[in-house]
Structures are given as structure tokens and as C-alpha cells.
KOLFILO-50242 format. One record per residue: residue in three letters; x, y, z of N, C-alpha, C in turn. Coordinates in pm, whole numbers, padded with zeros to 5 digits, always signed. Each point is the difference from the previous one (the first is absolute). Layout:
BEGIN
ALAXYZXYZXYZ ...
***
This chain:
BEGIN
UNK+01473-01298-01687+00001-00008+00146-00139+00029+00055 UNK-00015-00102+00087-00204+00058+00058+00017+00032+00132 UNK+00120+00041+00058-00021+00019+00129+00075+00113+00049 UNK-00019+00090+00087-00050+00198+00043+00057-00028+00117 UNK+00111+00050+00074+00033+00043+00135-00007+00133+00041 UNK-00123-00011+00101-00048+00104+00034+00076+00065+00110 UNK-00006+00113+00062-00031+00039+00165-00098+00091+00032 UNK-00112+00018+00095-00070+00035+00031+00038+00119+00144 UNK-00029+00094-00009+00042+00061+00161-00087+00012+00117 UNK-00003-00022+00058-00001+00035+00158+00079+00148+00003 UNK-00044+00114-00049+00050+00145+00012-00041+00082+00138 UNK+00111+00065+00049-00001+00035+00106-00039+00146-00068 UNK-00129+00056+00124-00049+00170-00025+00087+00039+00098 UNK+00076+00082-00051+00113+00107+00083+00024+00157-00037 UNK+00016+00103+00053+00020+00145-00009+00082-00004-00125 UNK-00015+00050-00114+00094-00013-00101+00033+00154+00006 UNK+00113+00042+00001+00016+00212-00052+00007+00003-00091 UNK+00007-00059-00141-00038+00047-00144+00003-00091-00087 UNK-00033-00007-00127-00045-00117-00088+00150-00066+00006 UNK+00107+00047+00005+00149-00034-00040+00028-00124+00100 UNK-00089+00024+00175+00030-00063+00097-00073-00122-00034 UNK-00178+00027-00054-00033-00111-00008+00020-00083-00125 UNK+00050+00005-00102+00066-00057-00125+00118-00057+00093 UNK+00121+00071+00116+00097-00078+00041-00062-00148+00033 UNK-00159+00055+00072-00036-00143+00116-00061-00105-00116 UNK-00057+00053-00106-00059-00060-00128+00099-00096-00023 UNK+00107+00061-00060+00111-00078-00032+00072-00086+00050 UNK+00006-00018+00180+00094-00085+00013-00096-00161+00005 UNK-00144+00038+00025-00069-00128-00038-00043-00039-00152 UNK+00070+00068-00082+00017-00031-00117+00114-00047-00057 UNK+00117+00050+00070+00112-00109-00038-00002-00116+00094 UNK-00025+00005+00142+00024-00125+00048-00126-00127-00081 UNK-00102+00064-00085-00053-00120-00082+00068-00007-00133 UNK+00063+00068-00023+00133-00016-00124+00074-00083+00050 UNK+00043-00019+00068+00110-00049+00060-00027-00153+00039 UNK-00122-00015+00021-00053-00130+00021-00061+00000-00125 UNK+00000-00016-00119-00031-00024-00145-00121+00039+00021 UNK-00101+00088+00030-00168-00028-00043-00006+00116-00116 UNK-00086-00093-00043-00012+00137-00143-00100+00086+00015 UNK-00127-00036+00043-00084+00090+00106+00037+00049+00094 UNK-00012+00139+00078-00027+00027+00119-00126+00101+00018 UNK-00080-00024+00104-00078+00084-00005-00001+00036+00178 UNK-00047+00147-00009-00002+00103+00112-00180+00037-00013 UNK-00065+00002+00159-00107+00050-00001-00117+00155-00024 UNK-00080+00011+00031-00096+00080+00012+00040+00143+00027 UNK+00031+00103-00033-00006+00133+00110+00192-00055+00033 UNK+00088-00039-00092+00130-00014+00068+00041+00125+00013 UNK-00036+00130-00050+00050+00076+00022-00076+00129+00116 UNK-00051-00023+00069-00112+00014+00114+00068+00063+00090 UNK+00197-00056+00018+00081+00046+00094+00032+00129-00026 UNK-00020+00049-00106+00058+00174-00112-00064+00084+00129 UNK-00131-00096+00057-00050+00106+00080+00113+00099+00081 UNK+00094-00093+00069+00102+00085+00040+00099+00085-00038 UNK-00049+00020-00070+00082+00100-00135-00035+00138+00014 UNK-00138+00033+00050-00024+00106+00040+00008+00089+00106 UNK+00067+00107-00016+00075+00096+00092-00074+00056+00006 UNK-00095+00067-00099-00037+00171+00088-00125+00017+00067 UNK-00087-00149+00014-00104+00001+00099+00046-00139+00116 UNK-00138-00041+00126+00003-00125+00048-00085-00058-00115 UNK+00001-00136-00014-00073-00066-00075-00093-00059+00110 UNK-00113+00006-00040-00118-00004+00098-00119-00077-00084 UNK-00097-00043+00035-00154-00081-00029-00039+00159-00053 UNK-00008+00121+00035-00038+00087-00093+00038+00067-00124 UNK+00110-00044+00009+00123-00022-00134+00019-00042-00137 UNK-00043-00134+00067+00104-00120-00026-00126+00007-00162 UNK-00075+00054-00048-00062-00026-00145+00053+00079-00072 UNK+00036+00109+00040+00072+00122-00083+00144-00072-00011 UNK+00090-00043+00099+00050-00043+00001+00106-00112-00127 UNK-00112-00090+00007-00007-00115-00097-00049+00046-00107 UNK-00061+00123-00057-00013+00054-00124+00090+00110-00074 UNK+00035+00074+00142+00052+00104-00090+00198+00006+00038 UNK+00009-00118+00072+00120-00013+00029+00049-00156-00044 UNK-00011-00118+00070+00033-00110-00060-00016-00012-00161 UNK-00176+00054-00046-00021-00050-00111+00102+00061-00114 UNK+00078+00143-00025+00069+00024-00082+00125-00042-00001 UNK-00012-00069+00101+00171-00113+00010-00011-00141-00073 UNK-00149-00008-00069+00024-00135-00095+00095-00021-00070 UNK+00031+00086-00107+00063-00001-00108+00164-00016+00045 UNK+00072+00057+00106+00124-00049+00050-00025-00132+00056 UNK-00132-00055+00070+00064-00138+00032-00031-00137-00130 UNK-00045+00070-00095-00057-00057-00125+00199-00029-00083 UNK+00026+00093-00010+00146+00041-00082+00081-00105+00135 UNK-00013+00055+00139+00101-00122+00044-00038-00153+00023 UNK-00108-00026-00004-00009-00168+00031+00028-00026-00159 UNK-00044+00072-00110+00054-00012-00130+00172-00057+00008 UNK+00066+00098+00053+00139-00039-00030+00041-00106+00087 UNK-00062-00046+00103+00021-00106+00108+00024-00120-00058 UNK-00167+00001-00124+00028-00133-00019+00086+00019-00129 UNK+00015+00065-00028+00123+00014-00156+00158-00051+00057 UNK+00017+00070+00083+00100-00011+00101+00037-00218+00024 UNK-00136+00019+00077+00036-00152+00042-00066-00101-00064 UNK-00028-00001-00138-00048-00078-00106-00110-00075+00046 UNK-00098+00062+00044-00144-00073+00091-00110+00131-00016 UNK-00164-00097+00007-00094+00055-00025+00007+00060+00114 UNK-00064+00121+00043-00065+00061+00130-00092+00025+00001 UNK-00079-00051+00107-00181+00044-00026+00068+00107+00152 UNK+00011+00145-00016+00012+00097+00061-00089+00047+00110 UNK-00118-00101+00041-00055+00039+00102-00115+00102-00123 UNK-00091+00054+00115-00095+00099-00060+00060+00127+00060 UNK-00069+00106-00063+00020+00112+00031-00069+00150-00021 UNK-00056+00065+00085-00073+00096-00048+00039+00112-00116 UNK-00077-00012-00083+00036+00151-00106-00119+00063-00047 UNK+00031+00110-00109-00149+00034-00011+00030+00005-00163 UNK-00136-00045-00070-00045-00025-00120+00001+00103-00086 UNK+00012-00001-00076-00036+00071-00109-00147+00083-00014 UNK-00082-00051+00041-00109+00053+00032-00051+00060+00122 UNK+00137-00059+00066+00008+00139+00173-00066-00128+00095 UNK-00016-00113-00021-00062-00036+00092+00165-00093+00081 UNK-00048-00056+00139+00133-00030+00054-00064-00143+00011 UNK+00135-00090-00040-00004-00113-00061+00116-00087+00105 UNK-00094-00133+00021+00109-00087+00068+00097-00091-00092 UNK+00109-00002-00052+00018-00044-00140+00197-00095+00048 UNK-00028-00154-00057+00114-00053+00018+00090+00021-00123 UNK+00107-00047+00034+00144+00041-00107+00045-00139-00047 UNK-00038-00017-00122+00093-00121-00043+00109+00006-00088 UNK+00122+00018+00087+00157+00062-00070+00076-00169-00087 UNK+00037+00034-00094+00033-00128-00098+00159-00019-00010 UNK+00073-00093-00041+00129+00030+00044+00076+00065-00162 UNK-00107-00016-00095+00028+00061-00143-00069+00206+00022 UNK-00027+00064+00083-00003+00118+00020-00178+00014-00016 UNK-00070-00066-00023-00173-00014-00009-00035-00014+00100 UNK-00095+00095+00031-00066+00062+00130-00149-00005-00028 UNK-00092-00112+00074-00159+00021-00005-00060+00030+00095 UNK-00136+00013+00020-00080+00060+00128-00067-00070-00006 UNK-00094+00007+00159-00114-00058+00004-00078+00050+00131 UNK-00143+00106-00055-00028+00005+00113-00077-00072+00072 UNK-00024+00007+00170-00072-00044+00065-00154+00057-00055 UNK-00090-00129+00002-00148+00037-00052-00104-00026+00095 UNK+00052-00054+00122-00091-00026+00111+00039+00111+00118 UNK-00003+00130-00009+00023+00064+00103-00075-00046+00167 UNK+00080+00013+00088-00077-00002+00121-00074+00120+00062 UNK-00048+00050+00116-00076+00051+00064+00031+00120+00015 UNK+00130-00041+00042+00146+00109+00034+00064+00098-00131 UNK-00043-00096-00086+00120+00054-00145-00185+00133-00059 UNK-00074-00056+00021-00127+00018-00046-00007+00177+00085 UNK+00041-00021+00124+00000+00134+00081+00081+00094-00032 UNK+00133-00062-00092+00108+00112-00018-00037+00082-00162 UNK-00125-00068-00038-00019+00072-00159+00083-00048-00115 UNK+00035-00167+00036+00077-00081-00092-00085-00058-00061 UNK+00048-00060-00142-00117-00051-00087+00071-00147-00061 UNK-00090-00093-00024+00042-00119-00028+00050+00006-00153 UNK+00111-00115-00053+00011-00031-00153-00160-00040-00081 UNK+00040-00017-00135-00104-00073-00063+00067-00110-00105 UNK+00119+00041+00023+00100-00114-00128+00077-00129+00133 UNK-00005-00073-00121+00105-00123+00102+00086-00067-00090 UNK+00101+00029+00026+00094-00043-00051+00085-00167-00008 UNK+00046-00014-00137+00056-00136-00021+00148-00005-00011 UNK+00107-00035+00000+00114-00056+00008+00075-00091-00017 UNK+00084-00004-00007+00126-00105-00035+00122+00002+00120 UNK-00017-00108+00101+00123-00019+00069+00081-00103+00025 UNK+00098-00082-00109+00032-00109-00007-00027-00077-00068 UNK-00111-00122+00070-00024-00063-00113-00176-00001+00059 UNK-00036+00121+00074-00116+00034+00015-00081+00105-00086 UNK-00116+00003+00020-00109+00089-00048-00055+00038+00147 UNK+00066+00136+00058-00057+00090+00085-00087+00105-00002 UNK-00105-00005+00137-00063+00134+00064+00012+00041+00121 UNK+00002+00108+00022+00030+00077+00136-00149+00026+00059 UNK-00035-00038+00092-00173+00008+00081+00096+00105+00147 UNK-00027+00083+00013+00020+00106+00131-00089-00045+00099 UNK+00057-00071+00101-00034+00008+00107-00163-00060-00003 UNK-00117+00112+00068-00145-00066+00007-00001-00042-00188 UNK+00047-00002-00118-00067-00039-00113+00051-00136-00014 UNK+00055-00070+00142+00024-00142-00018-00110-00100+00031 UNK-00132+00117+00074-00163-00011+00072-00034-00017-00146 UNK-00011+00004-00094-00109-00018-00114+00031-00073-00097 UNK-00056-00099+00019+00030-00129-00093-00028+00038-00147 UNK-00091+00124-00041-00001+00044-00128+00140+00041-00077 UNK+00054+00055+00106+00133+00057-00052+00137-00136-00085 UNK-00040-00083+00115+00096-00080+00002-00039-00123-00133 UNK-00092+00012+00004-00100-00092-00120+00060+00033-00137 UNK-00035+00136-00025+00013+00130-00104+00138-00070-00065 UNK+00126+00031+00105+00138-00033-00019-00022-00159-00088 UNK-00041-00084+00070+00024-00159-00044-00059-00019-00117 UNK-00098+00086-00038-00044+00044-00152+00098+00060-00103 UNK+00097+00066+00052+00076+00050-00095+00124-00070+00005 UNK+00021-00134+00071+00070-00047+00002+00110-00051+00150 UNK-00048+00054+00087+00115+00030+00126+00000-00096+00068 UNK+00123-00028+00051+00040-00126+00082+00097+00043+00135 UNK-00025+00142+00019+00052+00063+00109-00040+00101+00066 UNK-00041+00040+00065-00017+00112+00096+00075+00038+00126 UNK+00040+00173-00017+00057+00063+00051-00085+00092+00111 UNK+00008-00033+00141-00091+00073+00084+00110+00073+00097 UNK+00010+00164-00003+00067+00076+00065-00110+00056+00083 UNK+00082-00037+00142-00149+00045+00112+00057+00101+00149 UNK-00108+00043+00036-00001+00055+00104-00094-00011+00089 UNK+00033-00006+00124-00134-00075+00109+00043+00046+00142 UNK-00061+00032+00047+00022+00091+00160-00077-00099+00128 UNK-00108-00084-00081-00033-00090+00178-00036-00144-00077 UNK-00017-00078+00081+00006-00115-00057-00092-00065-00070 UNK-00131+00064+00039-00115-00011-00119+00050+00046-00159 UNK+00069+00055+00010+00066+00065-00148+00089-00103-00037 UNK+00096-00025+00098+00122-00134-00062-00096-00195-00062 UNK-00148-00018+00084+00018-00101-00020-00140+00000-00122 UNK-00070+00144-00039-00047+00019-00109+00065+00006-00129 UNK+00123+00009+00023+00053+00030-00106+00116-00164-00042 UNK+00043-00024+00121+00064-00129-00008-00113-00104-00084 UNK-00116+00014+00119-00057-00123-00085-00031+00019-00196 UNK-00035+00155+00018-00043+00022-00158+00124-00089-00076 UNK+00157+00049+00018+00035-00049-00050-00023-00133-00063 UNK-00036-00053+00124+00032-00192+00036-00121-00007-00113 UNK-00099+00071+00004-00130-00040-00027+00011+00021-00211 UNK+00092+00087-00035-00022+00042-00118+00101-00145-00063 UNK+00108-00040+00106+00119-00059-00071-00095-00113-00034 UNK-00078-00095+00087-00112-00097-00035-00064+00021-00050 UNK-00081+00078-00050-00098+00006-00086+00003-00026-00181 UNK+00175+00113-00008+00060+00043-00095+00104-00107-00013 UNK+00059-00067+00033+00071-00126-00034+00079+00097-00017 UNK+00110+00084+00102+00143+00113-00054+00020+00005+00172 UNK+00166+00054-00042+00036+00047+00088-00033+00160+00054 UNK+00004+00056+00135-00015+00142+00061+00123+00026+00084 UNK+00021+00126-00024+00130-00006+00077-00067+00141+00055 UNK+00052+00012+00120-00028+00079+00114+00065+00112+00025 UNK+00029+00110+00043+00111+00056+00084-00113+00084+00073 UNK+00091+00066+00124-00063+00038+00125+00048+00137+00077 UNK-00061+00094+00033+00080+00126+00032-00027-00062+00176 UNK+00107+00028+00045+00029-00037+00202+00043+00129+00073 UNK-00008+00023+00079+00053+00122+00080-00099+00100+00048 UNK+00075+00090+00042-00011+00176-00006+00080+00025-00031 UNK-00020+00152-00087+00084+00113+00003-00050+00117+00110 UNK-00073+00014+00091-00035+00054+00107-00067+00116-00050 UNK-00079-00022-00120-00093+00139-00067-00119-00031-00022 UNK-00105-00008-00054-00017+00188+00125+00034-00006+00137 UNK+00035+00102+00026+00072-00027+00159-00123-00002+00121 UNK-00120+00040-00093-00125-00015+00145-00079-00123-00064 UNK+00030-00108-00100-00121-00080-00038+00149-00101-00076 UNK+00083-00061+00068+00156-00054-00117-00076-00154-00046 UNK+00014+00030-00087-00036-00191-00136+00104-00110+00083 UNK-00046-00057+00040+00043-00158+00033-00007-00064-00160 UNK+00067-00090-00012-00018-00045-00104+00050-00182+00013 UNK-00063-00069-00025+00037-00185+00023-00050-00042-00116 UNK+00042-00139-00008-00021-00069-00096+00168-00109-00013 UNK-00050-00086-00049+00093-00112-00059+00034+00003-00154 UNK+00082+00006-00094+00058-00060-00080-00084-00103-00050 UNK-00003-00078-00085-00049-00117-00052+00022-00031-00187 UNK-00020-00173+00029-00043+00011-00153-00083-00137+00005 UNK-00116+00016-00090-00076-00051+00048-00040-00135-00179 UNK-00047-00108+00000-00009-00092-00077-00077-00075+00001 UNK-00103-00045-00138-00106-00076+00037-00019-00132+00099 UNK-00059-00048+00026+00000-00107+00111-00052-00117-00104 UNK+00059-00104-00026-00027-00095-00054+00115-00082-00015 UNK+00022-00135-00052+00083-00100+00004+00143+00039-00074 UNK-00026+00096-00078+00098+00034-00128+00100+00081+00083 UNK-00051+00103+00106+00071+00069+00063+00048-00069+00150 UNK-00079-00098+00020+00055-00038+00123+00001+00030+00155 UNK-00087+00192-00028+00036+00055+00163-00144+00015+00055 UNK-00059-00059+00070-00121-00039+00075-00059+00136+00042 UNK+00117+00084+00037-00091+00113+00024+00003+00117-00117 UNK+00100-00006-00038+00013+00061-00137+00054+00125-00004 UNK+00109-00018+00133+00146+00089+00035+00104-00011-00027 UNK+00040+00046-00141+00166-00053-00061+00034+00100+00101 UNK+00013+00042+00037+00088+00124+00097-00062+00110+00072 UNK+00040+00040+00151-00071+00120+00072+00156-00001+00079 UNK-00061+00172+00002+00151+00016+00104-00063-00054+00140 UNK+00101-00008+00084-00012-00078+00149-00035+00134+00080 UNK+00050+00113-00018-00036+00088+00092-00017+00143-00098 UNK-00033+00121+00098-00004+00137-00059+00115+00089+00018 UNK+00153-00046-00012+00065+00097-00022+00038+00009-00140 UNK+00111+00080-00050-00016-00014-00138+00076-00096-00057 UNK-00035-00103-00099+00060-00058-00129-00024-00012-00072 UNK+00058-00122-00094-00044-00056-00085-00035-00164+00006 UNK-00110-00023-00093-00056-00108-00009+00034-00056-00161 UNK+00074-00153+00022+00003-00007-00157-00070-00145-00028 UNK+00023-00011-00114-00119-00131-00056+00064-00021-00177 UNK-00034-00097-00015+00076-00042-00122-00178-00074-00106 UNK-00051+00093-00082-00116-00004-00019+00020-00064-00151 UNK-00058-00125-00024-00001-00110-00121-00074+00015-00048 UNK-00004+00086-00189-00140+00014-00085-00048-00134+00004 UNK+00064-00060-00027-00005-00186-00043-00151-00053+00091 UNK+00049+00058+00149-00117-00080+00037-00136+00083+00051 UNK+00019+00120-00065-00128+00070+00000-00134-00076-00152 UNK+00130-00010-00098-00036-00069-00099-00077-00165+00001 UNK+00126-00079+00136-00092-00086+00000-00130-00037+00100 UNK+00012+00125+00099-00097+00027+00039-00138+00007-00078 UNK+00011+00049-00059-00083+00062-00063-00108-00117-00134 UNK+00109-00091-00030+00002-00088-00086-00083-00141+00073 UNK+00023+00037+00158-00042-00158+00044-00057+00031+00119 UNK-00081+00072+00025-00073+00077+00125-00025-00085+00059 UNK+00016-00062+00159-00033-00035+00113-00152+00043+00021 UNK-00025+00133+00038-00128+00077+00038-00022+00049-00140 UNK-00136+00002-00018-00055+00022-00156+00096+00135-00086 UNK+00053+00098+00104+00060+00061-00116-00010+00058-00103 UNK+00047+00075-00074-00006+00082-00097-00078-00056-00100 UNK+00058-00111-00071-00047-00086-00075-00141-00031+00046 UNK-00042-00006+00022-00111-00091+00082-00144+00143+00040 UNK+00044+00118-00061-00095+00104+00052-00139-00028-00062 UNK-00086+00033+00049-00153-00012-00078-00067+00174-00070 UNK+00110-00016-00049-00035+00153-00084-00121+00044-00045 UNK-00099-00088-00054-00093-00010-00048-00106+00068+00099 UNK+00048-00102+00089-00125+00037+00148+00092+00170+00032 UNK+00096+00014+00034+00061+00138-00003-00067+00105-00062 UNK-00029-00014-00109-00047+00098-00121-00168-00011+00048 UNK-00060-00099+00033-00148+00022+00056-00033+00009+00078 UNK+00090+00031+00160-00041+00066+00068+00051+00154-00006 UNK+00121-00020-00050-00008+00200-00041-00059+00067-00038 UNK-00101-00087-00101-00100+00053-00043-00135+00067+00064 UNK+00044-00092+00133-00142+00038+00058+00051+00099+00145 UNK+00124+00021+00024+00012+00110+00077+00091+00133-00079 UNK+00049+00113+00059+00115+00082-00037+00062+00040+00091 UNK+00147-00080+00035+00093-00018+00080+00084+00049-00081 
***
């Protein structure tokens, strides 16, 4: 079989009171993509961001909110690790679990996604492009990137800004990948259409599909500085004759409340993409010249 039914979310940020509440909200957009056959589902960036409301014994505030996300969200990894685990065991589907703060082994605090398997195999992947923001809270980027198996794909998970670096995405198509997984978060619209286009921009380059998801809402925290959060859903596909879509939008949600987005994704014609390039394409790289101008800078 060469062909993956996905769903992508459009996740709503809402007050969650404890990991139990947000595994309830986890879950019901995990069976309603059970339920519509996708064997993928994936949840965005920071899905668990809402825990903020979990906390009783201060206000959560902009002077807070780093202690906060370290010494409170982050030791709640490991319960939402064990439940998106049983989610997808439960409903016989991959879960890319959104990201989520924890802290490392080496103490440092890590933005890190969940890839729950429907055979009980659980991988990570952290974010390696921290932003400005993540950079202020004393979070530290990955150095590994991870490869996969979903279907009849060869997956990677790029977090959010690491869908900005075409190195990353390169790296993957070297080891084989014909999919990418981008779990995001974005608060103004310079953020939604940097990151949209990266997508658009990696799926062409890389002759693969990108699949999107998007954190939307408030949860009304910090209560003096609260995260807006927008963005669209998507899945995004090279632009050429093989695929057919001019702009190279198999799917975006229509609006920002919460759903799902699904798409029915064909190895077959990543393959013959790939095999009969329209735009020069993979095939068609000038490696040679690649290797001599690297030579002459260090990027």
C-alpha cells in the first residue's frame, strides 16, 4: 500500500486543570481522526501550554511565566509522554503529540516532540532552532534529528522555526525522507506566513510532502502579557505536473477554530515526482558546484 491518511490539527489553546484534562482534549481529536481512518495524526507546538492553568498557588504572570514553564509544566513531560503513548495504542494510529517542554538529562530545558506508535514505541525530537523567546527562558536547542517509519513513509519532525533551514530539511532527504512533520506555534502573522511558506518552500525543493499543524487560541495566561496564538493547518506538496496543485496546497484549514485537516498522501507520486522532475529537482542538483562553493565560505 503507498498511500498514508493523515489529519493535521488546527488545536485549540485553552485553560487545561491537569494533564488528565488535557490528554481528555488530546484525545477526542485523536479518535475523531480514528474514526475517519487516518493513520497519522499530528498535534502542534507548546500543545500543552494550556497546563498553564493548572496552577493554583500563584497568578501566572510575564514575571512567572519562565519558572513557570520549567519548574512546573516541564516535570509533567513524562505523564503526557505515557498518555499520548496509550492514545495511539488505544486507537491504532501514529501520534506526533505536539511538542512539549521538559528538562534533559543534563538540566537543560528542552522543546521536544512525541512520536507515540500504535505498537507502544515512543521517539523524540528536539526543536534545534530555538527562537528569541525560547533563548530568554534558558532553553537549549537539540543536536540529533531524527528518522522514522510512518506507513509507507520515511519521516522527520522539523519544530516549528526548523522548517526556516533548508539544511535541516536537506540532511533528512539524505537519509532518505519523503515526509515531513512540522508541529508549530505562531502568535502574529509574520510567524504564520514564515513558517507556512517554509513549509511550501522545503516541500519544492525536497520533492516530499510537509504536513503542518497549528496551535490557535488563548488560554488567557499570563494574565498581564496572554499568547494569542494563529495559524492554519496545512499540508503542503511539491508544485509540478506529477502533483497537479499550482500552488502546492493539498490542504489548509479554512479558518482558526479547532479541527482537523485530512489528506490522503501517495508515496507513489513522491516517487514519481522525483523520477521525472518538471523543475530541475532533486535529480538535477549540481553538487559538484555545491561542494565548491562550501568550500569557499562556512555556513
Amino acid at each position: 500500500m503507498t498511500t498514508l491518511r493523515i489529519a493535521t490539527s488546527t488545536f485549540e489553546l485553552r485553560s487545561e486543570s491537569s494533564v488528565d484534562a488535557l490528554l481528555e482534549h488530546m484525545g477526542d481529536v485523536v479518535r475523531r481522526a480514528a474514526e475517519a481512518e487516518a493513520g497519522l495524526v499530528v498535534l502542534p507546538e507548546f500543545a500543552s501550554t494550556g497546563l498553564l492553568g493548572s496552577i493554583a498557588d500563584h497568578e501566572v504572570t510575564a514575571a512567572t511565566i519562565i519558572s513557570d514553564y520549567r519548574d512546573i509544566l516541564a516535570p509533567l513531560f513524562h505523564d503526557i509522554v505515557r498518555g499520548v503513548s496509550a492514545l495511539a495504542v488505544e486507537h491504532d494510529v501514529v501520534v506526533v503529540g505536539g511538542s512539549h517542554n521538559r528538562i534533559a538529562e543534563d538540566g537543560s530545558l528542552r522543546n521536544t516532540a512525541v512520536i507515540a506508535h500504535p505498537d507502544g514505541r515512543v521517539e523524540f525530537q528536539d526543536k534545534i532552532h530555538l527562537t528569541p523567546n525560547e533563548h530568554s527562558m534558558g532553553a537549549q536547542g537539540g543536536d540529533q534529528v531524527l528518522v522514522t517509519t510512518i506507513g509507507p513513509f520515511t519521516a522527520g519532525v522539523l519544530i516549528c522555526a526548523d522548517i526556516q533551514f533548508p539544511e535541516l530539511s536537506r540532511y533528512l532527504v539524505a537519509r532518505g525522507v519523503d515526509l515531513i512533520i512540522c508541529p508549530s506555534l505562531t502568535w502574529n502573522r509574520r510567524g504564520v506566513h514564515r513558517v507556512r511558506v517554509g513549509c511550501q518552500a522545503r516541500a519544492i525543493e525536497n520533492q516530499l510532502f510537509v504536513v503542518m499543524s497549528a496551535l490557535v487560541g488563548n488560554s488567557g495566561f499570563p494574565v498581564d502579557a496572554t499568547l494569542y496564538a494563529v495559524g492554519n493547518a496545512l499540508v503542503s506538496t511539491p508544485v509540478d505536473r506529477t502533483f497537479g496543485i499550482n500552488d502546492g496546497l493539498l490542504a489548509i484549514a479554512e479558518d482558526q477554530r479547532e479541527n482537523l485537516v485530512f489528506a490522503d498522501l501517495d508515496h507513489a507520486l513522491v516517487e514519481k515526482s522525483r523520477a521525472n522532475p518538471e523543475a530541475p529537482g532533486l535529480s538535477l542538483r549540481r553538487t559538484e558546484v555545491f561542494a565548491s562553493l562550501r568550500s569557499e565560505v562556512d555556513y
